[in-house]
C-alpha positions as CSV (number, residue, x, y, z in Angstrom):
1,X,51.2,92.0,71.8
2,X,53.9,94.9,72.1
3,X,53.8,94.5,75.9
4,X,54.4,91.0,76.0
5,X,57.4,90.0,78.0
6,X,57.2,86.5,77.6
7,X,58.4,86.7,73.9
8,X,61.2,88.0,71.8
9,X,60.4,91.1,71.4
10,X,59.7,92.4,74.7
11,X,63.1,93.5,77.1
12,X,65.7,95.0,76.4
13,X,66.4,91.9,73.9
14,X,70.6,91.5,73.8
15,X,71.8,94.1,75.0
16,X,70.0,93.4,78.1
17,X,71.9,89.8,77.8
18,X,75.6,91.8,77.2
19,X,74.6,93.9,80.4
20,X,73.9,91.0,82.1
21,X,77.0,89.3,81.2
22,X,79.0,92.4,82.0
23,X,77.0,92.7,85.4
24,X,78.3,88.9,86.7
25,X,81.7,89.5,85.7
26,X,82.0,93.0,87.4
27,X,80.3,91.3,90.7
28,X,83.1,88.0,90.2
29,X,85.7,90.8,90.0
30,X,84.5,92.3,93.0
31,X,84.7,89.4,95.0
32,X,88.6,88.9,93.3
33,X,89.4,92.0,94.3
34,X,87.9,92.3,97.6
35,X,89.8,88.4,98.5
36,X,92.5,89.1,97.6
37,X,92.5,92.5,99.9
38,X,91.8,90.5,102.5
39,X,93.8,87.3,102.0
40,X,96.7,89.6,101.7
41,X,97.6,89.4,98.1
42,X,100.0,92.0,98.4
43,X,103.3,89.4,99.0
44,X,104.1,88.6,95.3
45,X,107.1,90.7,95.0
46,X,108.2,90.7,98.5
47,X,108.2,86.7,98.6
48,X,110.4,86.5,94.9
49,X,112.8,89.0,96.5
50,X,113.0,87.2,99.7
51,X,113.7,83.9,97.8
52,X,116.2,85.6,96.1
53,X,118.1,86.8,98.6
54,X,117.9,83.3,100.6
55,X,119.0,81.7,97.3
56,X,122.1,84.7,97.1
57,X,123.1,83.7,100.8
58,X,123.3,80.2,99.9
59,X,125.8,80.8,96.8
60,X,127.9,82.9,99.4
61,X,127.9,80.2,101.8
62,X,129.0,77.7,99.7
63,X,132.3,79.9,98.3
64,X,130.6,80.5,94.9
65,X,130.7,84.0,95.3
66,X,132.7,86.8,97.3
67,X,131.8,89.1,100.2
68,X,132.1,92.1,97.6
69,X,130.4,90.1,95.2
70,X,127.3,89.0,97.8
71,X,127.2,92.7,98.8
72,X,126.7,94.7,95.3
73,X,124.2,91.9,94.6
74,X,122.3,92.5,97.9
75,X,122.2,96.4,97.3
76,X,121.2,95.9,94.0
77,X,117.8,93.3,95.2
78,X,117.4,95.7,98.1
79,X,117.4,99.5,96.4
């Protein structure tokens, strides 16, 4: 029978699959997304920036580096 959905040829056959497939991985995404948002994803840059500046301080601390040095370096992570 034509109206059979129980075999092959009834459905929308693969491309019914492929939306399916692209429907969970827009919903997975979602979620992603939506953690992310709420987990406060947003600190990648900041926290590299702030390591680099802790790691800056250090090398002035210890005398590898001047105070003009330390300064143009700061502006320069900072603007």
């Amino acid at each position: 029978m034509y109206g059979d959905m129980m075999g092959w040829g009834g459905g929308w056959g693969f491309f019914g699959m492929v939306h399916m497939v692209l429907w969970w991985l827009l919903l997975v995404l979602g979620i992603v997304v939506l953690a992310k948002w709420v987990f406060g994803g947003t600190g990648g840059r900041k926290a590299s920036e702030d390591h680099a500046l802790a790691l800056l301080r250090e090398r002035y601390a210890r005398g590898e580096i001047g105070k003009e040095e330390f300064d143009q370096k700061k502006k320069d992570m900072t603007s």
